[in-house]
C-alpha positions as CSV (number, residue, x, y, z in Angstrom):
1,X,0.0,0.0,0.0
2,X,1.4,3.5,-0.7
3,X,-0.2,7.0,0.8
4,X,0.4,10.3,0.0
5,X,0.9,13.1,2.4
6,X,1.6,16.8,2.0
7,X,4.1,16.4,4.5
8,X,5.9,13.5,6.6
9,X,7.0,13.8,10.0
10,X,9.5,11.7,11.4
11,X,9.5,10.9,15.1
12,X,6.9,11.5,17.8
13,X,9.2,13.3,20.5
14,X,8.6,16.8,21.8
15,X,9.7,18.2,18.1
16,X,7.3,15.7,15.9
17,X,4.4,17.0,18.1
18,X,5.0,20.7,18.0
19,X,4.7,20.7,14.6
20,X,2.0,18.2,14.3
21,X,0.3,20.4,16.2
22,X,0.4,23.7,13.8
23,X,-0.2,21.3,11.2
24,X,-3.4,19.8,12.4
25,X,-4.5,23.2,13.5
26,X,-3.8,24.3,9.4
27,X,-5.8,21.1,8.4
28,X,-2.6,20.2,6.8
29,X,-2.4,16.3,5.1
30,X,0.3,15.3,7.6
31,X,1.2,12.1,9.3
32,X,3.7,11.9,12.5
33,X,5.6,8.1,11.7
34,X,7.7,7.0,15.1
35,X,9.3,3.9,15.4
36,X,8.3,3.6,19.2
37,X,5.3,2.4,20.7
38,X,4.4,5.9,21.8
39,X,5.5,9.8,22.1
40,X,8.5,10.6,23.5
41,X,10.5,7.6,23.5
42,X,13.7,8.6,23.9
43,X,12.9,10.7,27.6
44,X,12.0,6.9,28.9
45,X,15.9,6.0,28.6
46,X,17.6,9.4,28.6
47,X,19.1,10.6,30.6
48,X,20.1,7.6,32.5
49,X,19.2,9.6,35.7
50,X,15.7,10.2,35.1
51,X,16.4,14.3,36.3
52,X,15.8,16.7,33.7
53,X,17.6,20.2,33.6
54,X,14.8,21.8,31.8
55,X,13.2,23.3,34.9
56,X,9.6,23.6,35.7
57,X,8.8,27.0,37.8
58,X,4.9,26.9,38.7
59,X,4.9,29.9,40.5
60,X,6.1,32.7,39.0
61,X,4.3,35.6,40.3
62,X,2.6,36.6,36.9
63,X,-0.9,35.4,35.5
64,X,0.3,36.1,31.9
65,X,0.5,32.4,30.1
66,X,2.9,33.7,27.8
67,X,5.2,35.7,30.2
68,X,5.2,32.4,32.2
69,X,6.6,30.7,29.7
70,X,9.9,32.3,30.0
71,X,10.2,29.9,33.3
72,X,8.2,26.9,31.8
73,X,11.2,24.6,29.6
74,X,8.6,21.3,28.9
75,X,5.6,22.7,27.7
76,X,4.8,22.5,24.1
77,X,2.9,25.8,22.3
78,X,-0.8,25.5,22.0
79,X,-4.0,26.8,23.0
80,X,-4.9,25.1,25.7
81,X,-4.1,26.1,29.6
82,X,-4.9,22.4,30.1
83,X,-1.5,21.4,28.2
84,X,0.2,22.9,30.2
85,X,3.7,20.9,32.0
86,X,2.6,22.5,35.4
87,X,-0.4,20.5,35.3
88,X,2.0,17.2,35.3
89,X,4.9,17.6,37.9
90,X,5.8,20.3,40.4
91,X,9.2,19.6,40.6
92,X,11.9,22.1,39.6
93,X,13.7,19.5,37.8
94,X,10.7,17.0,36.7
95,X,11.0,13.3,36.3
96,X,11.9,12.2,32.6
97,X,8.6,9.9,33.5
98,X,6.3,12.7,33.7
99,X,7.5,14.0,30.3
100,X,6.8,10.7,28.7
101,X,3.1,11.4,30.2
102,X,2.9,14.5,29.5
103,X,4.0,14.3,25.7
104,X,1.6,10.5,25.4
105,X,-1.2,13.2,26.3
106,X,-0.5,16.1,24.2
107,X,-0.5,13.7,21.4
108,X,-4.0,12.4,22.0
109,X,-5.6,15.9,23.3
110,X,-5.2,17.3,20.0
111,X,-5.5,14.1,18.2
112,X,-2.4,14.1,15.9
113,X,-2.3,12.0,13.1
114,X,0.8,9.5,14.1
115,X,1.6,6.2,13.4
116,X,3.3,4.3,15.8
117,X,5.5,1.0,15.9
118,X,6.5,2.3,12.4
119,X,10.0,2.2,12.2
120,X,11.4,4.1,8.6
121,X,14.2,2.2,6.9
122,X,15.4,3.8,3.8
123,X,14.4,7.2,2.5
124,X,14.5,8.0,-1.4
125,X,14.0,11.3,-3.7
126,X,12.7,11.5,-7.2
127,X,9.7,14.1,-7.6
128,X,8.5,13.0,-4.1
129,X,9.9,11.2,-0.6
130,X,9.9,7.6,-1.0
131,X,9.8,6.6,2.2
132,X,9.8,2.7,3.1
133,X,9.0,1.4,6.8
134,X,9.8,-2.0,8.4
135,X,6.2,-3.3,7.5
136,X,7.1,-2.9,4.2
137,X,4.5,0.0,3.5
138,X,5.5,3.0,1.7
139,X,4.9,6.7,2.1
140,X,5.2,9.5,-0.5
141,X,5.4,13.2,0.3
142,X,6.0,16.4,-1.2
143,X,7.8,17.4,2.1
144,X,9.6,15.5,4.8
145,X,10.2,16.8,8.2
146,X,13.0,14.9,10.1
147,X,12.1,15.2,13.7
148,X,14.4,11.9,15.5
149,X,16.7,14.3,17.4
150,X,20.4,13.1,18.1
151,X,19.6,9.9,18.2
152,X,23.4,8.0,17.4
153,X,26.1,8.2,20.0
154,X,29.0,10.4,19.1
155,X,32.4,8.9,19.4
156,X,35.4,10.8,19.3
157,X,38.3,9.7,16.7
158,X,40.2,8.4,20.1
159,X,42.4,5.6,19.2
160,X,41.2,2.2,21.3
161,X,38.2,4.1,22.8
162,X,35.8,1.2,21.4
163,X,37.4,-0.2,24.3
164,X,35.0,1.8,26.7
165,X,31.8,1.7,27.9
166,X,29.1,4.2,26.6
167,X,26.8,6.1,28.7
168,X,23.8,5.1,26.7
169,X,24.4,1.7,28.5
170,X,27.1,1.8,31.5
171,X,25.7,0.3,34.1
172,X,24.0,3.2,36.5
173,X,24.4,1.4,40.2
174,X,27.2,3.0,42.1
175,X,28.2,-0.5,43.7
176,X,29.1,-1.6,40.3
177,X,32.1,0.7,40.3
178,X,32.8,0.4,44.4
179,X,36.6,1.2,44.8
180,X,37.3,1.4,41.3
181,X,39.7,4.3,39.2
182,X,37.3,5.7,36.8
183,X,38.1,8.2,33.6
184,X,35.6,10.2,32.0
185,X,35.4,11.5,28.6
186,X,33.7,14.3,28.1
187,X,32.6,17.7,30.3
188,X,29.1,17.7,29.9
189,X,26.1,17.2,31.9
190,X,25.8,13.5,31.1
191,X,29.7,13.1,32.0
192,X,29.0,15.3,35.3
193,X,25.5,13.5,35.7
194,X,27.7,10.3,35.6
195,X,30.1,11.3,37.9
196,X,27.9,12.7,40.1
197,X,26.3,9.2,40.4
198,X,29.6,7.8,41.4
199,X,31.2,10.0,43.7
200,X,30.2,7.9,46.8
201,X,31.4,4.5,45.6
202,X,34.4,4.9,43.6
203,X,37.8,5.3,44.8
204,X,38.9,8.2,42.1
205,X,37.2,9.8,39.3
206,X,38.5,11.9,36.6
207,X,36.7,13.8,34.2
208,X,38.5,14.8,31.0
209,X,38.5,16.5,27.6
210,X,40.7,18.9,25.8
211,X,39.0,22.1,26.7
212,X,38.0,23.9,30.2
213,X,34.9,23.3,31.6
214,X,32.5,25.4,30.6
215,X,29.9,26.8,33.1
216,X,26.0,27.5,32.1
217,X,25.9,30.2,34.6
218,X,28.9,32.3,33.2
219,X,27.9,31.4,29.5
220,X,24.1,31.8,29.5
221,X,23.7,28.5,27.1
222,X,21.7,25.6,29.6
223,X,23.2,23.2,27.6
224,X,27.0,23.6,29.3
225,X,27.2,22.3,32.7
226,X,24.4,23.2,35.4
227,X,24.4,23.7,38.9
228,X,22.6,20.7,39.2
229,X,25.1,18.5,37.9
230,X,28.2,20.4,39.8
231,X,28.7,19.1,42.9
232,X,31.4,16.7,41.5
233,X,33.6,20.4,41.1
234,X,33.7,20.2,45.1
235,X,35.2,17.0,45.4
236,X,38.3,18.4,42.8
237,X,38.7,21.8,44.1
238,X,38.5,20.6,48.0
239,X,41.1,17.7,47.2
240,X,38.4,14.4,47.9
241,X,41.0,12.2,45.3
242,X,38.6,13.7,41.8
243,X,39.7,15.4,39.0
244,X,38.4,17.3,36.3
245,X,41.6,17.1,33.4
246,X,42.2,19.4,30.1
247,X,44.0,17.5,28.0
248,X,43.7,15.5,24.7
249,X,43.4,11.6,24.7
250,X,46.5,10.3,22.4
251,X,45.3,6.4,22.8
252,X,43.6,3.7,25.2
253,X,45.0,0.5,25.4
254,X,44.0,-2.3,27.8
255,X,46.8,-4.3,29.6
256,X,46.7,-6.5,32.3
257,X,42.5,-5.9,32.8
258,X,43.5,-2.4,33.4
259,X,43.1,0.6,31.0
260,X,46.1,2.8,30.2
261,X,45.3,5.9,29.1
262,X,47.7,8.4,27.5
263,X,47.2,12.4,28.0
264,X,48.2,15.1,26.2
265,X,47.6,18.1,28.9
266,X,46.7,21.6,26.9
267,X,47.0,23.7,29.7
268,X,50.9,22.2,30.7
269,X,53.3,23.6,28.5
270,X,53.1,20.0,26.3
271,X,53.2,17.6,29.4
272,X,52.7,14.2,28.6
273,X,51.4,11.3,31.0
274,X,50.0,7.7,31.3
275,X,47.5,7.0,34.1
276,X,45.5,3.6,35.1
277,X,41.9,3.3,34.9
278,X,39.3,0.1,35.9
279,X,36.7,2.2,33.7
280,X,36.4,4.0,31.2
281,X,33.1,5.3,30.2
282,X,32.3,7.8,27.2
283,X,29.9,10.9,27.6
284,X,30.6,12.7,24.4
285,X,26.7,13.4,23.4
286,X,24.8,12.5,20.4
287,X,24.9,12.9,16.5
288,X,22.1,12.3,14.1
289,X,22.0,9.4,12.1
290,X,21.7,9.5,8.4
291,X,21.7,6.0,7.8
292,X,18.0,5.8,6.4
293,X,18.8,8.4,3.6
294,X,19.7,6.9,0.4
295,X,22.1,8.5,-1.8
296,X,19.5,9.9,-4.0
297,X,18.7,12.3,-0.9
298,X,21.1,11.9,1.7
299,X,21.9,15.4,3.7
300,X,24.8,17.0,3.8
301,X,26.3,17.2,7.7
302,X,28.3,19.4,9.8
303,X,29.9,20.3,13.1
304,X,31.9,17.0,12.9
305,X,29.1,15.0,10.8
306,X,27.0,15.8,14.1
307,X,24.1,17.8,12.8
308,X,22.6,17.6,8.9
309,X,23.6,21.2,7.5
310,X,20.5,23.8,6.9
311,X,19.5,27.1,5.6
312,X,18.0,29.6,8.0
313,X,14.8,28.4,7.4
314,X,16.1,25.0,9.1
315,X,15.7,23.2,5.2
316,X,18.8,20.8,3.8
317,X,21.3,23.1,2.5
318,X,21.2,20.6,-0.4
319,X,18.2,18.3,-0.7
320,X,15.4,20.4,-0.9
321,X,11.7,20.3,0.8
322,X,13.6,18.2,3.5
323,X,13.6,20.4,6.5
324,X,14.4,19.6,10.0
325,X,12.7,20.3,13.3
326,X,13.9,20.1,17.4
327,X,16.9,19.1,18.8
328,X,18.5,18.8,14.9
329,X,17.8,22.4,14.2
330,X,20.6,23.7,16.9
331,X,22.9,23.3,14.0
332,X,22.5,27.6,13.3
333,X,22.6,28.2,16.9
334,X,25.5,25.5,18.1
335,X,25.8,26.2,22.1
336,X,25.4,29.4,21.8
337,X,20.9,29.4,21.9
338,X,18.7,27.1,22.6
339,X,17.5,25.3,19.6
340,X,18.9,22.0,21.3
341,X,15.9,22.3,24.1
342,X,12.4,22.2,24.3
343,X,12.4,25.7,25.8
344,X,13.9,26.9,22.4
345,X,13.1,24.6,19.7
346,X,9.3,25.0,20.1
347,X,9.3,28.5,18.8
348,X,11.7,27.6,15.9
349,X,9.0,25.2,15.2
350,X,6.1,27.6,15.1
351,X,8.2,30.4,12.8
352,X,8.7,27.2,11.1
353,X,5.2,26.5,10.5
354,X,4.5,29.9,9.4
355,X,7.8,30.0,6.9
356,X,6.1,26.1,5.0
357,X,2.7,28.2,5.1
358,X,4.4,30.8,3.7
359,X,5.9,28.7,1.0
360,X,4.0,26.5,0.1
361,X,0.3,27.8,0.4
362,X,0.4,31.2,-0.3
363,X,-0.6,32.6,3.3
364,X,1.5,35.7,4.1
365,X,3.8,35.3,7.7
366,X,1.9,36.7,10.2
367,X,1.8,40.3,11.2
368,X,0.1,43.4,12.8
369,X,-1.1,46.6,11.1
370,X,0.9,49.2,13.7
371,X,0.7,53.3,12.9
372,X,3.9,54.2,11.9
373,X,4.6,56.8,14.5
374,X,7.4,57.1,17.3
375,X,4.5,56.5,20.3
376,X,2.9,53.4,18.4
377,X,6.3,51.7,18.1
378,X,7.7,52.1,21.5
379,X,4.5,51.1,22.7
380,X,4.3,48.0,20.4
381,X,7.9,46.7,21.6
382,X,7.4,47.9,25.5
383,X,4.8,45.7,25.2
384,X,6.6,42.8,23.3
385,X,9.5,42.9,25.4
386,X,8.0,42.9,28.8
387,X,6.1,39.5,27.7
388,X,7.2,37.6,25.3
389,X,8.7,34.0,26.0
390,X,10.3,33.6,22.4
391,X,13.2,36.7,22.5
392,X,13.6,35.5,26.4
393,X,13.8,32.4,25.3
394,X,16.2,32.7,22.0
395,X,18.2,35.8,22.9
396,X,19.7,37.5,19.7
397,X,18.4,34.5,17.8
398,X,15.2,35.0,17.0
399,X,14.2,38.8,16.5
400,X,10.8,40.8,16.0
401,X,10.6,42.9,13.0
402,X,9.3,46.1,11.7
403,X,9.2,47.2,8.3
404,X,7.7,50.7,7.2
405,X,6.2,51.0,3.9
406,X,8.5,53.2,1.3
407,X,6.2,56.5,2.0
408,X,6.5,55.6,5.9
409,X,2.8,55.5,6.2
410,X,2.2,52.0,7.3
411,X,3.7,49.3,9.1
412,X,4.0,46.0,9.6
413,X,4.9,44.1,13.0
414,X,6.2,40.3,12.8
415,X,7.3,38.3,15.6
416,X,10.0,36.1,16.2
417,X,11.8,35.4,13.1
418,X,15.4,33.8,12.6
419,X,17.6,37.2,12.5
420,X,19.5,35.4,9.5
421,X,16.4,34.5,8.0
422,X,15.1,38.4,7.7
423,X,18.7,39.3,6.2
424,X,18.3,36.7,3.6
425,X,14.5,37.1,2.3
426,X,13.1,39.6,1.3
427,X,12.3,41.5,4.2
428,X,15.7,41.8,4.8
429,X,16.2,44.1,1.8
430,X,13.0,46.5,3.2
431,X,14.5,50.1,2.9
432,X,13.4,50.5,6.5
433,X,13.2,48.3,9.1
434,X,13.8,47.7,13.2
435,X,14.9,44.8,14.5
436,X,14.2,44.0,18.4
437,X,15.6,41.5,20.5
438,X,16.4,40.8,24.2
439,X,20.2,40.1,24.4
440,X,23.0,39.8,27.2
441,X,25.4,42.5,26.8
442,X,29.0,41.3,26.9
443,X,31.1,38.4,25.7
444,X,32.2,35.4,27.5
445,X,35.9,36.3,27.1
446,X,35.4,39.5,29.0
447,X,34.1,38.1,32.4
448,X,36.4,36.1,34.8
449,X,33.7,36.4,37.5
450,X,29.5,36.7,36.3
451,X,29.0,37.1,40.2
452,X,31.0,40.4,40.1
453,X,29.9,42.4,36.9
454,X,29.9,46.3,37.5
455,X,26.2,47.2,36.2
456,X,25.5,50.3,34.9
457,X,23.2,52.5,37.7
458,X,19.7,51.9,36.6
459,X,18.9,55.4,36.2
460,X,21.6,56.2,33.8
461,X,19.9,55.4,30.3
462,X,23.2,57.1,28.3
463,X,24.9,54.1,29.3
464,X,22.2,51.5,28.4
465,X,24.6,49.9,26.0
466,X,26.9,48.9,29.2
467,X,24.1,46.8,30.6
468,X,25.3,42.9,31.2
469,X,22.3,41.4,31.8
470,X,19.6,40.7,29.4
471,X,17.8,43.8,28.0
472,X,16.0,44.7,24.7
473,X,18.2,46.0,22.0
474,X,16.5,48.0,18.9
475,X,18.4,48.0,15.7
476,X,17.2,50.2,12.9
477,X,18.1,48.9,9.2
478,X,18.5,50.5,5.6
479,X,18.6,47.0,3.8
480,X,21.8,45.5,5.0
481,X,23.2,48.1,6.6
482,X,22.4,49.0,10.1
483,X,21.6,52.3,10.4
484,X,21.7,53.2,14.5
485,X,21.4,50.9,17.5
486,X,19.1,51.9,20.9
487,X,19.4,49.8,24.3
488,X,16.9,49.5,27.0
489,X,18.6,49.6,30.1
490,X,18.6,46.5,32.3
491,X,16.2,45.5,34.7
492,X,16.5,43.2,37.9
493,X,13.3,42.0,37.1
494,X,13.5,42.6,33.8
495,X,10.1,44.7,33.9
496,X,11.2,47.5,31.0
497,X,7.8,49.4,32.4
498,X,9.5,52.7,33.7
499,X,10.7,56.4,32.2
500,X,14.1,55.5,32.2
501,X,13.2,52.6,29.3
502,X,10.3,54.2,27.3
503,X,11.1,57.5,27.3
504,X,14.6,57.3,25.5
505,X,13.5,54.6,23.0
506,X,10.1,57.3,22.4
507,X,13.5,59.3,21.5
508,X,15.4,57.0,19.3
509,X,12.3,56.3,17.2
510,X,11.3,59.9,17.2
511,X,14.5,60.7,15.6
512,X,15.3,57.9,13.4
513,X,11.7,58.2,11.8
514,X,12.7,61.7,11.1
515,X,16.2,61.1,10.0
516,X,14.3,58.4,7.2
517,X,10.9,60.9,6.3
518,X,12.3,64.8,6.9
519,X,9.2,65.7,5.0
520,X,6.8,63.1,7.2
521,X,5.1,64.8,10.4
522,X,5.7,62.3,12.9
523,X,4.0,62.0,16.0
């Protein structure tokens, strides 16, 4: 049996539903395939812990659904206060269990069209996708979506590291590695997770990889290691026999039911040395698998062969109609955003959505009519910036846009678009046109200490542009070339409601309008 669908979806997870849901809504010909026997397979193994980092703050203090979202990592978009992750665990750091629920009962709320126990083997391109399952059935479709996430361990060219155990199946009892030296690889929160896990039983543990640890709280991206994973950094700085090594892995060998491991140490001045291990267990993350793609269609990778390369609208630089969704679509935003998390990924998905609507069925990207005057644009991004969980979410990633007609007597408001998207469609070659977005305002290279940052006083609007933390920034745009820049000065509680924020961005609109329209009375 063959069927024909508009579009393909492959895999059920958190991504696969997102978009399933903006297609149903559309009343799109869609069908989610997933090779499990329900949603969200892969959060009933990983991570081996069961602990999420993606946290889940009920209470917030704000009524707003939208604003609360900013604090909200698990829930998926939709319409319906019901759907909601609150409604399913009250734990900061939820149960990977309660995500399964919760994603088994999104799926059937909304009644998405997904086939389950229908595992793809082999994917072809002539005028359509030829898709062919383990049943034997095939699928066409004028557009495939690949939703399956990072689903194929990533090994690092280490020579002898098939030697080691994985952390997709190292045994997770602590007693299993009682008084036993244990390397390792890899400074993440599934190495950290690991070690964390063993700190009580074994007799030495090192963590390594060639570069420093980096910190989520001095970096902003939550995918570097979290306070919740960090106690292990204790035990090394307070001398408890742990380690945490930068240094490059020359080989593994094993010898005498022990494991030798050679180091390279990069911060040393080229010190070499050998040290014995009992274990050795790799947490080196993820990389999507490819395998199913025939060579008719198979997607061109990057970042190591980790991630299938894309355009800005998250399509195959190189096949096209094949587009990618979730986890996969962190390629343009490589630990620097979020696009590897729930919390980020699901409003790549929606500006997704509205790009294939776009496309492919002639329907405009959303906007709203707004009168081009200074008072009707400050008050249009006051109001955007003090709410919106998208720019919180996917700082200087995803932007809002303005774009004033050529006589500057209209204008048109869109939200959250990729920033490299605008610049290469058309919008981006609008004569006139604001970009907004809520950014941190310095570089990781400039900070030794994010507990100690000297902040501008919050009264001092001139120096906006000093402000560390996260504040909106408004860029105004003459095609490709940035015209002026306005920041709103940080807030504690990032509420951007007072003088000191409208009234100089009332300014910097007041003036660029009449800088652009000299012969336009502007309000």
């Amino acid at each position: 049996m063959v069927l024909f669908f508009d579009y393909l979806i492959i895999g059920a997870g958190p991504a696969g539903l997102q978009l399933g849901y903006f297609l149903e809504k559309a009343n799109r010909n869609y069908m989610i395939l997933e090779s499990g026997d329900s949603s969200g397979t892969f959060f009933k193994k990983y991570p081996r812990h069961k602990k999420l980092i993606s946290i889940n703050k009920v209470y917030t203090g704000y009524e707003d659904p939208e604003i609360n979202l900013r604090w909200d990592w698990n829930s998926l978009i939709s319409d319906s206060e019901k759907m909601l992750f609150k409604h399913y665990s009250r734990d900061y750091f939820p149960h990977t269990d309660d995500l399964v629920r919760y994603l088994e009962d999104f799926a059937d709320y909304f009644n998405l069209k997904i086939k389950y126990n229908c595992k793809v083997t082999n994917i072809a391109k002539k005028d359509k996708f030829i898709l062919t399952d383990s049943n034997g059935d095939v699928y066409l479709a004028s557009r495939l979506i690949i939703a399956t996430g990072l689903s194929k361990p990533y090994i690092p060219p280490i020579p002898g590291i098939e030697l080691a155990e994985n952390y997709t199946d190292v045994s997770i009892e602590p007693e299993d590695f009682a008084n036993q030296k244990v390397l390792i690889i890899g400074k993440g929160n599934s190495g950290f997770e690991t070690a964390d896990n063993l700190v009580g039983t074994a007799s030495m543990i090192h963590i390594a990889s060639p570069t420093p640890l980096s910190m989520a709280w001095k970096t902003k991206y939550v995918g570097h290691l979290r306070a919740v994973n960090n106690n292990f950094l204790d035990t090394y700085q307070l001398k408890s026999q742990n380690g945490v090594i930068d240094a490059h892995i020359n080989r593994i060998d094993y010898v005498d039911s022990k494991y030798v491991v050679s180091f390279l140490y990069t911060h040393a001045n080229g010190e070499e040395e050998e040290i014995i291990y009992d274990r050795i267990i790799v947490c080196t993350g993820f990389r999507f698998d490819d395998s199913i793609f025939d060579e008719s269609c198979k997607p061109d990778l990057t970042i190591n062969d980790r991630f299938p390369n894309q355009t800005a609208e998250w399509e195959s630089s190189n096949i096209k109609n094949l587009y990618f969704a979730g986890v996969l679509t962190h390629m343009r935003d490589y630990k620097a955003k979020q696009s590897g998390f729930i919390h980020g990924f699901r409003y790549n998905i929606r500006t997704l959505h509205h790009i294939l609507e776009y496309k492919y069925h002639h329907r405009p990207l959303p906007y709203q009519l707004i009168t081009p005057s200074a008072e009707s644009l400050t008050d249009a991004i006051i109001r955007r910036v003090n709410v919106s969980s998208g720019l919180w979410q996917q700082t200087d990633f995803l932007c809002d846009l303005i774009t004033l007609s050529k006589d500057g007597k209209s204008a048109k408001y869109y939200q959250e678009l990729p920033k490299e998207y605008i610049y290469e469609s058309e919008l981006g070659k609008c004569e006139n046109y604001y970009l907004i977005s809520l950014e941190f305002g310095y570089q990781i290279d400039e900070i030794l200490d994010p507990f100690a940052i000297n902040r501008v006083h919050k009264d001092d609007a001139k120096n906006a542009s000093q402000s560390a933390f996260i504040h909106p920034i408004i860029r105004h745009f003459c095609g490709n070339k940035m015209i002026a820049e306005h920041h709103v000065i940080e807030d504690l509680a990032s509420e951007w409601l007072e003088d000191v924020h409208i009234k100089p961005l009332l300014e910097f609109l007041y003036n660029q309008l009449l800088y652009k329209f000299p012969l336009t009375k502007v309000a």
